[in-house]
C-alpha positions as CSV (number, residue, x, y, z in Angstrom):
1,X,1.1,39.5,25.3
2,X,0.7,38.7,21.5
3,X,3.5,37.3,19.9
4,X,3.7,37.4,16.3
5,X,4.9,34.2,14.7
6,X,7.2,35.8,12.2
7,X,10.6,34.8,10.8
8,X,13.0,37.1,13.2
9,X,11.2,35.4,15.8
10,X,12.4,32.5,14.7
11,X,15.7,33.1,14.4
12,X,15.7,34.1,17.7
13,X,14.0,30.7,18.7
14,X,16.9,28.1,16.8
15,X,19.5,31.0,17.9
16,X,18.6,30.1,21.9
17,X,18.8,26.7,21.1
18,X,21.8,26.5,19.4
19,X,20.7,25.1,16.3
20,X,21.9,27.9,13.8
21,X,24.9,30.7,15.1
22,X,24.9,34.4,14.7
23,X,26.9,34.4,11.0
24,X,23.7,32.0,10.2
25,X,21.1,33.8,11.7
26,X,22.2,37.1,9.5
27,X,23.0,35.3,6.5
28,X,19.2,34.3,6.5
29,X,18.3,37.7,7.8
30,X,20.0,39.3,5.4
31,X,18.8,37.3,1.8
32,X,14.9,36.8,3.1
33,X,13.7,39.2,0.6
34,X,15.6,37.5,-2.4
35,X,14.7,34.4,-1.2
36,X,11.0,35.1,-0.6
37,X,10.7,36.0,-4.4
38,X,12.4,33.0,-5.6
39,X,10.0,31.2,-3.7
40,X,7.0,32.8,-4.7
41,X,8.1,32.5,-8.6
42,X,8.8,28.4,-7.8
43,X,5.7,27.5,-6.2
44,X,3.2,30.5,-7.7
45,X,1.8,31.0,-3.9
46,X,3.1,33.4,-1.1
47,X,5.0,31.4,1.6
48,X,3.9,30.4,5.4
49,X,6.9,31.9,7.7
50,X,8.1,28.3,8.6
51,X,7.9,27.6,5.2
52,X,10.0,30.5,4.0
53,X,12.6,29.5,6.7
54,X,12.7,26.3,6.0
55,X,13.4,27.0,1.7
56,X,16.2,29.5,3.0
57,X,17.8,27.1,5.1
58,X,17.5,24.1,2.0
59,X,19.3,26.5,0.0
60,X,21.8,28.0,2.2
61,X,23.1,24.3,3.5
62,X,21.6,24.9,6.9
63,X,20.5,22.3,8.5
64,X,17.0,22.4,10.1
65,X,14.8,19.6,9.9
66,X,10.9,20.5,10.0
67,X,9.8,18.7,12.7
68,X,12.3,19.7,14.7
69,X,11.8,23.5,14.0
70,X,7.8,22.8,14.6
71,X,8.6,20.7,17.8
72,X,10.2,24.0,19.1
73,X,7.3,25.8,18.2
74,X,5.1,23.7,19.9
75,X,7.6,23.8,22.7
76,X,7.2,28.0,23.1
77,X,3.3,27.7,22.9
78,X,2.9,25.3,25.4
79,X,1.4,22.7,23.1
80,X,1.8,19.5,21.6
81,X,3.6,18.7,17.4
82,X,1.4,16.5,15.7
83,X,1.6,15.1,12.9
84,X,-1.6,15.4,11.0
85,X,-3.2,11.4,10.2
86,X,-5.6,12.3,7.5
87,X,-8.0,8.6,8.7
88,X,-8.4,10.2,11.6
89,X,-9.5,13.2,11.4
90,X,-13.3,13.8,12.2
91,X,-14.5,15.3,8.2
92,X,-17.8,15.5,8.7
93,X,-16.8,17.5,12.1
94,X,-14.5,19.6,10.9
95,X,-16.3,20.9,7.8
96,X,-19.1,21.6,10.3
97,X,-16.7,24.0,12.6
98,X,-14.8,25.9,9.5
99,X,-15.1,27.0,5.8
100,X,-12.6,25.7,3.3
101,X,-11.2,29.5,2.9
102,X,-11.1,30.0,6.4
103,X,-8.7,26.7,7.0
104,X,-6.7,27.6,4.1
105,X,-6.4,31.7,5.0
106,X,-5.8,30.9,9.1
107,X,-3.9,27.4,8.3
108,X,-6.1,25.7,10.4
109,X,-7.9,22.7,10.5
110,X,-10.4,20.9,13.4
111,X,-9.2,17.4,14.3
112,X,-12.0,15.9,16.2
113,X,-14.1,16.4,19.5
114,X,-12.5,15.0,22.8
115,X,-15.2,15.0,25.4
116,X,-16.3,19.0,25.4
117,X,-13.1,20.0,23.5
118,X,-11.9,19.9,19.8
119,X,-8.4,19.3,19.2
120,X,-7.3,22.3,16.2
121,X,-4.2,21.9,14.2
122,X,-2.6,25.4,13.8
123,X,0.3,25.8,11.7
124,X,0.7,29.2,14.1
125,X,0.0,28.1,17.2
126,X,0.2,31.6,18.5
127,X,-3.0,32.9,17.1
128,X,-5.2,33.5,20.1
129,X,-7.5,35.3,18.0
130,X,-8.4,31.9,16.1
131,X,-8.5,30.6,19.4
132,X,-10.7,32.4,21.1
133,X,-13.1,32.9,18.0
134,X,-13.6,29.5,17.9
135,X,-14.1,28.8,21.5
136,X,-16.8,31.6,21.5
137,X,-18.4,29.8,18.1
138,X,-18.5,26.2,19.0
139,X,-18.4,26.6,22.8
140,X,-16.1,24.1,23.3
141,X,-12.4,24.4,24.8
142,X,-9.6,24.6,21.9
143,X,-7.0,22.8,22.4
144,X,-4.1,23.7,19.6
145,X,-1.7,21.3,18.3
146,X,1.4,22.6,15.8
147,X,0.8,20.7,12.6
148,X,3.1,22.1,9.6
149,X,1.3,24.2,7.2
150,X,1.6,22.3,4.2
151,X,-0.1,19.2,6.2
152,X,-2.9,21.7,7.6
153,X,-3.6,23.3,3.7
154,X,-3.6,19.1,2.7
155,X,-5.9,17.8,4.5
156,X,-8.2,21.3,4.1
157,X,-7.6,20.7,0.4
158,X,-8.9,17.0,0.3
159,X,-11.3,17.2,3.1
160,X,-13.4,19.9,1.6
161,X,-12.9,19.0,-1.9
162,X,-14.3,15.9,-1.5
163,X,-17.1,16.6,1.0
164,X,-18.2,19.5,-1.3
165,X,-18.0,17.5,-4.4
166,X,-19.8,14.3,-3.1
167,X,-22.5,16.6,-1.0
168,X,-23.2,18.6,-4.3
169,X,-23.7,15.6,-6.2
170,X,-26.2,14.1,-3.8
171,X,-28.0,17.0,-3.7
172,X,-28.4,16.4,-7.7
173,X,-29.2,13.0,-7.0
174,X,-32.6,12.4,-5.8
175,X,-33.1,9.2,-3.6
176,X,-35.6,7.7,-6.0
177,X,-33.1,7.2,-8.5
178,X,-30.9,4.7,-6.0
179,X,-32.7,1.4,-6.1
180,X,-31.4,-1.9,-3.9
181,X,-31.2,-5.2,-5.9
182,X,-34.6,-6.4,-6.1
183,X,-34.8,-3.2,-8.3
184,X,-31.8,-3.4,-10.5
185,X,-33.1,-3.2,-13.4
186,X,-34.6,0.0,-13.1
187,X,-30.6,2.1,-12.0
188,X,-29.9,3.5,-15.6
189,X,-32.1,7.0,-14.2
190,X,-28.7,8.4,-13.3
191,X,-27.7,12.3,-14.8
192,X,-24.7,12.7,-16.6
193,X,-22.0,11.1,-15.4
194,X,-19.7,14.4,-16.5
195,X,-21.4,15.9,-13.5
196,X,-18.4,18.2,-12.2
197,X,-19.2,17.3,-8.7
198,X,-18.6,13.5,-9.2
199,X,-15.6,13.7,-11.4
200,X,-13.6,16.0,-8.8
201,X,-14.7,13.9,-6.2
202,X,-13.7,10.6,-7.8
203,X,-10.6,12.3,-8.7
204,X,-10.1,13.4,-4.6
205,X,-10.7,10.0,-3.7
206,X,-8.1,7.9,-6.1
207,X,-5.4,10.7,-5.2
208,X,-5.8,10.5,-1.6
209,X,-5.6,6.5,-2.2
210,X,-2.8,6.7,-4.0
211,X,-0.9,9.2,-1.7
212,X,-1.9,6.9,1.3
213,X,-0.1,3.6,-0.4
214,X,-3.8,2.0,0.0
215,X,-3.4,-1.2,-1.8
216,X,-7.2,-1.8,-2.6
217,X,-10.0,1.1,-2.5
218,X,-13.4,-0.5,-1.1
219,X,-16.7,1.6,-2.5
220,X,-19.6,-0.7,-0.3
221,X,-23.4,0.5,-0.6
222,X,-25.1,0.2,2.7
223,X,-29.1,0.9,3.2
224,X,-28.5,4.6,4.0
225,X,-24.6,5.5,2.6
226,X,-22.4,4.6,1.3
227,X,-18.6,3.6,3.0
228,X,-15.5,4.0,1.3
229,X,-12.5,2.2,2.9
230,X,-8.9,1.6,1.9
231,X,-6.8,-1.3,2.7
232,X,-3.5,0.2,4.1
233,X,-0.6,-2.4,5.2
234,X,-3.1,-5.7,4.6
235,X,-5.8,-4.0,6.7
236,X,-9.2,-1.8,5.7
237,X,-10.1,1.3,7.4
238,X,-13.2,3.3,7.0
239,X,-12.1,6.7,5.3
240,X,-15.1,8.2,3.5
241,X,-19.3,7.9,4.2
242,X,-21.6,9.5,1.9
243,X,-25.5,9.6,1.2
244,X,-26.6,6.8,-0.6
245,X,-28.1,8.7,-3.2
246,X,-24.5,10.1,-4.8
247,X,-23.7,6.1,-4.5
248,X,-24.7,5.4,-8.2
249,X,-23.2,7.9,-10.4
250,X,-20.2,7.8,-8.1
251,X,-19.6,4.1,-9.3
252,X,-20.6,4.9,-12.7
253,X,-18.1,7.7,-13.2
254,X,-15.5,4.9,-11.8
255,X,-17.2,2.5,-14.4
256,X,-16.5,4.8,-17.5
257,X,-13.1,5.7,-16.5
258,X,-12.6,1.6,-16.3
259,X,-14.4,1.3,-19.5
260,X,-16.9,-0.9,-18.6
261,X,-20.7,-1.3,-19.4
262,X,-22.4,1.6,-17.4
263,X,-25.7,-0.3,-17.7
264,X,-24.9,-3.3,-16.6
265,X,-25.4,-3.7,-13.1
266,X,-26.7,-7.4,-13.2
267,X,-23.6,-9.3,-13.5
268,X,-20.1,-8.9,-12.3
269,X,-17.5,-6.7,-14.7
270,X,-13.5,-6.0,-15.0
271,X,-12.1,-3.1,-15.8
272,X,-8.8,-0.8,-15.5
273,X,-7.7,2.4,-15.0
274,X,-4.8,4.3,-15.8
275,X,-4.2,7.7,-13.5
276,X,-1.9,10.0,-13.7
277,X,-0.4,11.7,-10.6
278,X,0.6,15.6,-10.7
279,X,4.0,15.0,-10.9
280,X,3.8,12.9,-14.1
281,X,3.6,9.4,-12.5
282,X,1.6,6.9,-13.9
283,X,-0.8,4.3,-12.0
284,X,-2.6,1.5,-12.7
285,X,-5.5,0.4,-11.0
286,X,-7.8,-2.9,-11.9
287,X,-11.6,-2.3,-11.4
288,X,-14.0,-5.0,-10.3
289,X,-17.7,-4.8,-9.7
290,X,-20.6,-7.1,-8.4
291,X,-24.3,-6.8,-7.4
292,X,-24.8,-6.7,-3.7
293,X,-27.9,-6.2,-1.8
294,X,-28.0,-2.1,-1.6
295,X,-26.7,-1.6,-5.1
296,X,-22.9,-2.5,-7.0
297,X,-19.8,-2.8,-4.6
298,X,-16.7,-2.2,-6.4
299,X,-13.1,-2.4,-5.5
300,X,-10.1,-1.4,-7.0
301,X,-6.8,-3.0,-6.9
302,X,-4.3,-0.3,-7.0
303,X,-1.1,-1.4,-8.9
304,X,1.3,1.0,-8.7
305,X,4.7,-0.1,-9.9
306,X,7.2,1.7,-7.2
307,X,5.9,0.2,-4.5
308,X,4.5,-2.9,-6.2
309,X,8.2,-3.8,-8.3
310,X,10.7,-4.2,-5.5
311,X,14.7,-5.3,-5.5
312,X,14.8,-8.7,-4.8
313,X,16.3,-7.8,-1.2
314,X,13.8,-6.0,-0.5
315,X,11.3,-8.4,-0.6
316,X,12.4,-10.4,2.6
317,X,14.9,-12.9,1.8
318,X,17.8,-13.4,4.0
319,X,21.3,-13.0,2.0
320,X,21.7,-17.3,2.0
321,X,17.9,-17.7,0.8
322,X,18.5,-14.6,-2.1
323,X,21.7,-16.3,-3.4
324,X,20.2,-19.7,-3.8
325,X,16.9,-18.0,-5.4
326,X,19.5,-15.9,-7.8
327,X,21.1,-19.3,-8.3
328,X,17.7,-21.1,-9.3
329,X,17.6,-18.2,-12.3
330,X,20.8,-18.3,-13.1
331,X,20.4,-21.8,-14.5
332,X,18.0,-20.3,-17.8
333,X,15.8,-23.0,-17.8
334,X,13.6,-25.4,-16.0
335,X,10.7,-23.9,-13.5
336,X,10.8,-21.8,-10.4
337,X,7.8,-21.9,-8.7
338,X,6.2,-19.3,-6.1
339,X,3.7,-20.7,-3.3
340,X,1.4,-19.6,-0.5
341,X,-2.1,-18.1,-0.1
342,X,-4.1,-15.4,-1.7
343,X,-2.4,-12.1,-0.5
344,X,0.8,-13.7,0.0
345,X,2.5,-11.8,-1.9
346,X,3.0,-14.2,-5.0
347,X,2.7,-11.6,-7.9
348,X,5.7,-9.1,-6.5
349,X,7.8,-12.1,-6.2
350,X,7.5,-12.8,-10.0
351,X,7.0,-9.2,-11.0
352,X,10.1,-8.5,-9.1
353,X,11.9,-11.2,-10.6
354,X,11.1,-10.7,-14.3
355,X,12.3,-7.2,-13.6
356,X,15.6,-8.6,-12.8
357,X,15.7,-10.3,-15.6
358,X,14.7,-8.0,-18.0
359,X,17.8,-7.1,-20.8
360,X,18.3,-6.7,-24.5
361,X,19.2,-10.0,-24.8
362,X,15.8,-12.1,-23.2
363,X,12.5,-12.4,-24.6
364,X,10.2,-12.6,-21.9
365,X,6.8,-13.5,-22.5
366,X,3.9,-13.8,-19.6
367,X,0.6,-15.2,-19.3
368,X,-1.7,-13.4,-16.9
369,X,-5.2,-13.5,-15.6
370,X,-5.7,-10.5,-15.4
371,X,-2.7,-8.4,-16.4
372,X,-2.0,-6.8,-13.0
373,X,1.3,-4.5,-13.8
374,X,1.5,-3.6,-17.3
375,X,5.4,-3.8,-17.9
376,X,7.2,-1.9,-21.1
377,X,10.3,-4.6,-20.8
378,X,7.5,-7.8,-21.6
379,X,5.8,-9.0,-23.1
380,X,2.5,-9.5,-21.8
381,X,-0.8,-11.7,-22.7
382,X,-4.0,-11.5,-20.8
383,X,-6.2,-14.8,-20.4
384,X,-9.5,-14.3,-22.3
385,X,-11.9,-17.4,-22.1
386,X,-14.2,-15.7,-24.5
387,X,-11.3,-15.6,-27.5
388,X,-10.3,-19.4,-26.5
389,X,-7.3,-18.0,-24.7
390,X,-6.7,-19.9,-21.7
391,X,-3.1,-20.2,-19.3
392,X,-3.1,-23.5,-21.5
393,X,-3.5,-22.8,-24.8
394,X,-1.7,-19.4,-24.6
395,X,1.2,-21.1,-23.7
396,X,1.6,-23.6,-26.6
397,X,1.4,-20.5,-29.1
398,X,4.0,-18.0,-27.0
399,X,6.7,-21.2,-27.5
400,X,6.3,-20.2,-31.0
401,X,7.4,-17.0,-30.0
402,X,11.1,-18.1,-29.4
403,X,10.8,-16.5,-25.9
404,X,14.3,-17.3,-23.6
405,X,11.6,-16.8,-20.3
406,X,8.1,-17.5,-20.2
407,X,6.1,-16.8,-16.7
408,X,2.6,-18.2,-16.1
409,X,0.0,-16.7,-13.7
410,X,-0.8,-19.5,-11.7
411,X,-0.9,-23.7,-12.7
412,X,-4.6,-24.3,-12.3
413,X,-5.1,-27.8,-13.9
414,X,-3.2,-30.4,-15.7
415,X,-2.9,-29.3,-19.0
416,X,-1.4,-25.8,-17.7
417,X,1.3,-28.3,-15.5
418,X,1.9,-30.3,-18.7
419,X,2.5,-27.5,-21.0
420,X,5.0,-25.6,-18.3
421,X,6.6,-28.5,-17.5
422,X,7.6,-28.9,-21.1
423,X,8.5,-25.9,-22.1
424,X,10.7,-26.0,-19.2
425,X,12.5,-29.7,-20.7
426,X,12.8,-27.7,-23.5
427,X,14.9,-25.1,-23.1
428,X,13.2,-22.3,-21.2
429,X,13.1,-20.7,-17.6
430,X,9.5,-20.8,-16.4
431,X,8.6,-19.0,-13.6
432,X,5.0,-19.6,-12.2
433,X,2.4,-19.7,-8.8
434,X,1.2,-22.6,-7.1
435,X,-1.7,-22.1,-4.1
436,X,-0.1,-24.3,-1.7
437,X,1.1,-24.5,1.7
438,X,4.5,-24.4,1.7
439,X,7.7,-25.9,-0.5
440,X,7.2,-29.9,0.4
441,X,3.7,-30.2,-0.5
442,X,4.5,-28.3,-3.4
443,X,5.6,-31.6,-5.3
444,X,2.4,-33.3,-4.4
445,X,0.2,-30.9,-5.9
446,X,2.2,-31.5,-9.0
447,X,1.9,-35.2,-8.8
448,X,-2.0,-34.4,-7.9
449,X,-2.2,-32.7,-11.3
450,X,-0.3,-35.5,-13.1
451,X,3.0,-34.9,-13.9
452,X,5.1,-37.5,-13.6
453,X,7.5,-37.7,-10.6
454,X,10.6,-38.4,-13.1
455,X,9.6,-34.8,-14.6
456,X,9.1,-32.9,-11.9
457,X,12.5,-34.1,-10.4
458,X,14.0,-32.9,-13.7
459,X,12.7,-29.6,-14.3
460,X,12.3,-28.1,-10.7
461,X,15.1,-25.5,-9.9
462,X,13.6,-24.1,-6.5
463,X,10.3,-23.5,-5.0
464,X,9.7,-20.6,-3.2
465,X,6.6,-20.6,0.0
466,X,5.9,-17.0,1.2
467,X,3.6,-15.2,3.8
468,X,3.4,-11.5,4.3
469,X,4.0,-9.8,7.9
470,X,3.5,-6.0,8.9
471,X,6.7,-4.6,9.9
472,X,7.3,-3.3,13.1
473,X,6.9,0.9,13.2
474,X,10.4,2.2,13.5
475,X,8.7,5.5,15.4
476,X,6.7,3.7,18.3
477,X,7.9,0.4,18.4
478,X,10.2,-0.3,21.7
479,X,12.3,-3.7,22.9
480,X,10.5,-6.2,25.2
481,X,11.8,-9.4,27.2
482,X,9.8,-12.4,25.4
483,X,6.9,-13.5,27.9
484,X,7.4,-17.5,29.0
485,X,3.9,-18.1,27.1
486,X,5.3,-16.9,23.6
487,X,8.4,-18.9,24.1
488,X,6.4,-22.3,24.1
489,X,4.2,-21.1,21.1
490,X,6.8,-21.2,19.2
491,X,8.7,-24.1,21.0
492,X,11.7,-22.3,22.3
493,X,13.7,-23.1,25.5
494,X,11.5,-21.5,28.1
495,X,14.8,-20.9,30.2
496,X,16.5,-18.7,27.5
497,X,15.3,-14.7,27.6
498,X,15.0,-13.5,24.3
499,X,14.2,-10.0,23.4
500,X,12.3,-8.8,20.7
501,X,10.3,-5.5,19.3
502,X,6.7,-4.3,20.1
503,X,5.1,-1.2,19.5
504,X,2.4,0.9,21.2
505,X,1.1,2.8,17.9
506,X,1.8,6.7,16.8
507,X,0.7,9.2,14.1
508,X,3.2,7.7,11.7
509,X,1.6,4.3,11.8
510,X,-1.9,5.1,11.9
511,X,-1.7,3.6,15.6
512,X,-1.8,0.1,14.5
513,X,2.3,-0.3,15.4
514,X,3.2,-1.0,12.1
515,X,4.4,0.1,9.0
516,X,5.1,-1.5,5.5
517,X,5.1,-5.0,5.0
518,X,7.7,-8.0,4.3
519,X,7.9,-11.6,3.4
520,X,8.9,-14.1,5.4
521,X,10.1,-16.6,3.0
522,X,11.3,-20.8,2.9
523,X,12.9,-21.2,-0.1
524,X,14.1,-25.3,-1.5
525,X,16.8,-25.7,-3.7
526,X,16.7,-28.6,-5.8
527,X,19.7,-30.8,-5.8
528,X,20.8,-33.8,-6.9
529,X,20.0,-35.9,-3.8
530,X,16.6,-34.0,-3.9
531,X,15.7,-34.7,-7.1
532,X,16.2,-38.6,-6.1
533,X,14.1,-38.6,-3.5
534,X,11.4,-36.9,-5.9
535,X,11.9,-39.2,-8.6
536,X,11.9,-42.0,-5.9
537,X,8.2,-40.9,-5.0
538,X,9.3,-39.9,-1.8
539,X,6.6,-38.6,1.2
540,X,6.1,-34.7,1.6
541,X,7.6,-35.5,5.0
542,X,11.2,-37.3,3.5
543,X,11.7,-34.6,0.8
544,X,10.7,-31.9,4.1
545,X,13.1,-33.5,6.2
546,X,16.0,-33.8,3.4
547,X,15.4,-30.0,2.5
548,X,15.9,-28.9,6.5
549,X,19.3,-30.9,6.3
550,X,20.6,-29.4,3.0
551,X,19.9,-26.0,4.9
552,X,16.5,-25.1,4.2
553,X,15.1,-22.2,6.5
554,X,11.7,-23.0,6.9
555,X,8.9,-20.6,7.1
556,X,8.7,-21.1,10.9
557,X,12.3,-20.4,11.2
558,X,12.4,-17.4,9.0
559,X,9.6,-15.7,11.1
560,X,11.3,-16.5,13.7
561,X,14.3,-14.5,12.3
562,X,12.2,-11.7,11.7
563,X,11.0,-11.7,15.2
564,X,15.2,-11.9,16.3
565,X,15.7,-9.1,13.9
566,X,13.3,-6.5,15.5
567,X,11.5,-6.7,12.0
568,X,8.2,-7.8,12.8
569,X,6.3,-8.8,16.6
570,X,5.5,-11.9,18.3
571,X,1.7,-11.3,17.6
572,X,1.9,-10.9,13.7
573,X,3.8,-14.0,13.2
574,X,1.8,-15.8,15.1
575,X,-1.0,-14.7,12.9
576,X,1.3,-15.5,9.6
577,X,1.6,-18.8,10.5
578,X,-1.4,-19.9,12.3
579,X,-0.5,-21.0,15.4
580,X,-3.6,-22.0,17.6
């Protein structure tokens, strides 16, 4: 028997369940008309019957969340809910199996090919006409999945907009005009770059990135296509292949939107861009370029402000670490200084912190290299080796500039210490990066640079070490017994049980198990004993050792905590700390 989808239907449905009553159920009967126009004069399209439900409901103060209304669908058809993960969907399959209008028209979309059959999102799961169509086209078995129309029309959108975009540009392209490097100084043969086809593809692309929270967008040449792949959550996945021969004027579109030298393909450039979102928001994202083997890999570092700028407790510190890091500012002058690796999560620390800091009364003035968030509340200065700016001499010219807080990129080499460390004896809060290990050996790398230990003892309010861990998905992850194994990696009494979170990977999280990311942090507050052992010359291990017994947490011991906490797994902070 055909059963058609349609909004009495429903009500039928979430009256059976219980979910809405019978005063409910004809309150939404009776205003579907009004509400259907309001809805088409608000979004300018004609409404999908879950969707239409769903606005009536938002507006009425019934509560029905989508997933669970779609869950109940899936329920009645006999099929699975699924969130639609745009990485794994099969593109080049599905755009194979369906048309762009027939996706958008039937709300349907091809996930990929499991064994002989292909797994179809439906936003109507009860369409056996779609069904069977496709069954008879392909010759495959369909099996449907309930997927919520605005997800199906999404990924239609993006998946065919790109692959139409980047195929038609190809097409333009012929292969003679993509040259590997022992031929690079023939690539300037490329058309227009105001092709349509390359700028709504490059446009696809940076939205999807954005939209994805990708932190870095990876455009690699390879002998035959070129990959596109996103890092998401500190790790790259493959998202988009194309022919090689769209690989030029796809990088050169990217090249004149960054404003750098189209015909230059030779030698390394920089660039940025600035995008704008539909809704108004604004997005920075810092280009990079150098010659490979097949052609110019570029990657672009995608700095988006909301997710880059956090609160200070958001960034990982427990409540006794944020109060003596609040403490170390508080003091408006002397240094704070931020340690650990590359990736570490260095530049949100400060960013986050001069956002704190930021009133009407503070001049803050920062030296960068390169300028990664541009801020409207600072005032910012970009190294330039070429103008004689370096973090150096930049900094003796910005203490002409009465500043209250100055922050410096990174300390690379003595005269960058020297100059920090007075403008710190003089009156100012610096706030800067040091590559190193962790807080202790923090004060030898100074020492190595030649500061005095008398000075370093004197201007030093804290030093922060950092490393970044993947949280823990809150939608898969589930509580495990700690194994005897992980207790002695990381030394705990193997007759204690301890239990902490794992995760077996969903939708959600991409089935890696984790979502978002967070520091785990060992923060040392300089005191007065401290700052006598320093000026004493005292070993990394004395000054270590005096910190753990004035309370320090140490990075060990704040993983641990995240571990305790259900934050992050066994596995990750293992791999944060480099245990062997």
């Amino acid at each position: 028997m055909k059963i058609d989808m349609d909004i009495n239907f429903l009500l039928d449905m979430l009256q059976e369940y219980s979910i809405i009553d019978q005063e409910q159920k004809d309150i939404i009967s009776n205003r579907r008309d009004y509400y259907l126009s309001l809805y088409e004069n608000t979004h300018k399209k004609p409404p999908f019957v879950t969707e239409l439900l769903l606005f009536i409901c938002s507006k009425e103060s019934i509560h029905i969340e989508e997933e669970q209304l779609l869950k109940l669908i899936a329920a009645r058809a006999g099929c699975d809910f699924m969130v639609i993960d745009p990485l794994k969907v099969d593109s080049q399959f599905a755009v194979k199996i369906i048309s762009s209008k027939y996706g958008i028209i039937n709300r349907v979309i091809p996930l990929y090919k499991q064994g002989e059959d292909i797994v179809l999102a439906m936003a109507d799961p009860f369409r056996i006409d779609i069904i069977d169509q496709l069954s008879s086209t392909t010759g495959c078995n369909i099996i449907p999945v309930v997927s919520s129309s605005s997800d199906v029309e999404r990924v239609v959108s993006d998946i065919f907009g790109f692959k139409k975009s980047i195929k038609a540009a190809a097409e333009d392209f012929s292969k003679e005009n993509f040259n590997n490097l022992e031929q690079l100084t023939d690539l300037g043969k490329a058309k227009s770059m105001d092709d349509k086809h390359i700028i709504n593809a490059v446009d696809y692309m940076l939205k999807y990135a954005i939209e994805q929270e990708a932190s870095d967008i990876h455009i690699e040449p390879k002998r035959e296509e070129t990959h596109i792949r996103f890092r998401l959550d500190g790790l790259l996945h493959t998202i988009y292949s194309f022919p090689s021969e769209a690989h030029l004027p796809f990088v050169s579109r990217l090249k004149m939107l960054a404003r750098m030298d189209i015909a230059e393909k030779r030698r390394p450039q920089d660039g940025r861009i600035k995008v704008v979102m539909e809704n108004g928001f604004e997005v920075e994202l810092r280009a990079s370029t150098v010659p490979v083997v097949n052609g110019e890999k570029m990657v672009l570092r995608i700095l988006e402000s909301g997710s880059f700028i956090k609160k200070i407790e958001d960034i990982g510190f427990s409540l006794d670490q944020k109060e003596v890091f609040l403490s170390s500012l508080k003091r408006g002058y002397g240094m704070v200084l931020v340690t650990g690796p590359t990736g570490s999560g260095k530049s949100t620390t400060l960013y986050s912190t001069l956002k704190k800091l930021t009133s009407s009364d503070n001049n803050i003035i920062s030296v960068e290299d390169p300028i990664e968030i541009v801020m409207e509340e600072i005032n910012q200065m970009g190294v330039n080796p070429k103008a004689g700016i370096t973090f150096s001499t930049a900094l003796r010219h910005i203490l002409r500039q009465d500043p209250d807080i100055v922050m410096i990129g990174e300390i690379r080499d003595k005269e960058t210490a020297a100059n920090a460390v007075q403008a710190a004896l003089t009156g100012h809060l610096v706030l800067s990066t040091l590559h190193t290990n962790d807080t202790a050996s923090t004060i030898e790398r100074l020492s190595d640079l030649g500061i005095e230990p008398y000075l370093i003892a004197g201007v030093i309010n804290s030093i922060i070490a950092q490393r970044l861990v993947r949280k823990v998905c809150p939608f898969c992850s589930f509580t495990r017994e700690m194994s005897e194994e992980e207790k002695i990696t990381l030394n705990l009494p193997v007759e204690n049980e301890y239990d902490i979170r794992d995760s077996e990977g969903c939708v959600r999280c991409r089935y890696t198990g984790y979502k978002g990311r967070t520091a785990i942090i060992e923060i040392m507050h300089i005191t007065s004993k401290m700052r006598s052992l320093i000026s004493s010359g005292s070993t990394i291990e004395e000054i270590r050792n005096n910190a753990v017994m004035d309370g320090m947490i140490t990075l060990k011991e704040s993983a641990i905590k995240k571990l305790a906490d259900g934050v992050s797994t066994f596995n990750e902070i293992v791999k944060a700390l480099y245990f062997e």
